[in-house]
N, C-alpha and C positions, 0 to 999 in steps of 0.2 A: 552523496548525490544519489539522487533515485532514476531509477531508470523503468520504463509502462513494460510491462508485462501485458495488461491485457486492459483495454477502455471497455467499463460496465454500461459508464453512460455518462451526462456530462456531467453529475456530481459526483463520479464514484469511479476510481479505476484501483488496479493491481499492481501494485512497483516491488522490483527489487532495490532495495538497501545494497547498493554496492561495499561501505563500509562494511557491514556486519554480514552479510550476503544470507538476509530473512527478506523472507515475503512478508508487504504492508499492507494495508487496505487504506486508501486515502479518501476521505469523506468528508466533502464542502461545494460550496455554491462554486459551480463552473469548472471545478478542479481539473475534470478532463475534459475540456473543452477545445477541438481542435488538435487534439494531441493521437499521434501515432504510434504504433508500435515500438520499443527501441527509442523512443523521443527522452532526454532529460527531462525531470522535472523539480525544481523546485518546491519543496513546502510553504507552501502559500498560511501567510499569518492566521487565517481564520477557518483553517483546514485541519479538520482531524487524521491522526494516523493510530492506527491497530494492528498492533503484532500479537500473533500468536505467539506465547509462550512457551519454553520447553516442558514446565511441569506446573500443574495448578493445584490447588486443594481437594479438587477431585481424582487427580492423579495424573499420570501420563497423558500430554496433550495426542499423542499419533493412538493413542487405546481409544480415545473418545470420536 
């Protein structure tokens, strides 16, 4: 389950992954739409999600 950290705007907000407890970036038509601080969210089928990874091929993601 995701949980809004922060509404960008109404395609775009910030959730925590409570299972894994990483920050996501959620990206689709409406996604944050109506939605509060603390509010559940569901992934919505046509919505993208983006996690910053621990380590890339350019190296340490907290160095970049």
């Amino acid at each position: 389950m995701l949980k809004v950290i922060k509404v960008l705007n109404n395609n775009a907000l910030l959730a925590k992954d409570e299972s894994t407890n990483k920050e996501v970036v959620l990206l689709g038509k409406a996604v944050g739409f109506g939605l509060k601080i603390n509010d559940e969210v569901q992934l919505p089928s046509d919505a993208q999600m983006y996690i910053l990874q621990d380590k890339t091929e350019r190296g340490e993601s907290a160095q970049l």
